[in-house]
C-alpha positions as CSV (number, residue, x, y, z in Angstrom):
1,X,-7.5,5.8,20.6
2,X,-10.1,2.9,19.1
3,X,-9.1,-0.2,20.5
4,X,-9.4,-3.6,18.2
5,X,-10.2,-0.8,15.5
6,X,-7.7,0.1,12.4
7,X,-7.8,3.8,11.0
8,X,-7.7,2.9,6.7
9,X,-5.8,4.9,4.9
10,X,-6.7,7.0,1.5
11,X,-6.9,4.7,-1.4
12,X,-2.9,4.2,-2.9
13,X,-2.8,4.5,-6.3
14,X,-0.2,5.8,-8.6
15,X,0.4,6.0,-12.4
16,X,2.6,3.2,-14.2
17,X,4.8,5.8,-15.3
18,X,5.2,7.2,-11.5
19,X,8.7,6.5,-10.5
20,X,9.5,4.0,-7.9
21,X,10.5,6.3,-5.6
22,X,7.0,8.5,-5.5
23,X,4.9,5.3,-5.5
24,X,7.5,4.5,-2.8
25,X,6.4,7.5,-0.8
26,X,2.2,7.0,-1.0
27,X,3.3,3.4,1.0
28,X,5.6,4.7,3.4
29,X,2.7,7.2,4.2
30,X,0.5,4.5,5.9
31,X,2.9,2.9,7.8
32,X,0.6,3.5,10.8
33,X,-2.8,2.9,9.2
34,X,-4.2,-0.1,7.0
35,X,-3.1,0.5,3.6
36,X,-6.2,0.2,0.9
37,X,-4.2,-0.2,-2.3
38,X,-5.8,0.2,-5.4
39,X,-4.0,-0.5,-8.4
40,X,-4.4,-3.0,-11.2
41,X,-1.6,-5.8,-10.4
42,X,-2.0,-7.0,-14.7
43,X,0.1,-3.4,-15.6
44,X,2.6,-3.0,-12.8
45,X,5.9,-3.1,-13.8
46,X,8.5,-5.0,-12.9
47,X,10.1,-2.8,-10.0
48,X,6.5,-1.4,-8.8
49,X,5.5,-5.2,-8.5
50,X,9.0,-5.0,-6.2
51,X,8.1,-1.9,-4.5
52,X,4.5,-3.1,-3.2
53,X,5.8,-6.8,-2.2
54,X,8.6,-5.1,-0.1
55,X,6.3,-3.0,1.4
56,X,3.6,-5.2,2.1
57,X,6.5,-8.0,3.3
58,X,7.5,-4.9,6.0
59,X,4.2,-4.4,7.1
60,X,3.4,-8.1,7.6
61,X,6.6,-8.4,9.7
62,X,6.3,-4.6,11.6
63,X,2.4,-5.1,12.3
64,X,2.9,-5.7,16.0
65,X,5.2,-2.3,16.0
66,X,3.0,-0.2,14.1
67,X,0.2,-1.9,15.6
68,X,-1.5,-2.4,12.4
69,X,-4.3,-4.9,11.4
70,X,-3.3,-5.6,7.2
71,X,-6.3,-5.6,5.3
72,X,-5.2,-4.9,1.5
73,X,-7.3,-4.1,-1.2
74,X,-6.7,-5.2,-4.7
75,X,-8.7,-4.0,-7.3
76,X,-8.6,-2.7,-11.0
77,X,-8.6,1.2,-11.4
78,X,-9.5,3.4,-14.3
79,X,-6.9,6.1,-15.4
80,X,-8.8,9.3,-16.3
C-alpha cells in the first residue's frame, strides 16, 4: 500500500498481573505492523520480560517476512 512506510500499531500495554498468555496475544496482534510497546521494563516480571524478548527476538528475525520496519518504544506508563 505505502511503500518505505510502516503502519504503527496501537500502543501494547498490559497490567503486571495480565497473564502471559493475554499479554502474549496484544504482541502477536502486530505481527504485520510496528509494534509501539509501552510498558515500564523496572516492574515486568520475570516471564513477561520472557514473553516481550521472544517476541521482539521473532520480529527481528521474521522482519523481511512480515515486511516490517522495528521501531520499539519503551517508556514508563501510569496505571489508572
Amino acid at each position: 500500500m505505502y511503500p518505505n512506510q510502516s503502519i504503527q500499531s496501537p500502543i501494547i500495554q498490559w497490567h503486571e498481573n495480565e497473564s502471559a498468555e493475554n499479554a502474549s496475544l496484544y504482541l502477536i496482534n502486530t505481527l504485520f505492523a510496528v509494534p509501539h510497546v509501552s510498558i515500564n521494563l523496572k516492574h515486568l516480571s520475570y516471564e513477561h520480560s520472557q514473553l516481550l524478548s521472544y517476541w521482539i527476538t521473532f520480529w527481528k528475525s521474521h522482519s523481511n517476512l512480515l515486511n516490517v520496519n522495528l521501531l520499539i518504544y519503551f517508556v514508563d506508563i501510569y496505571l489508572w
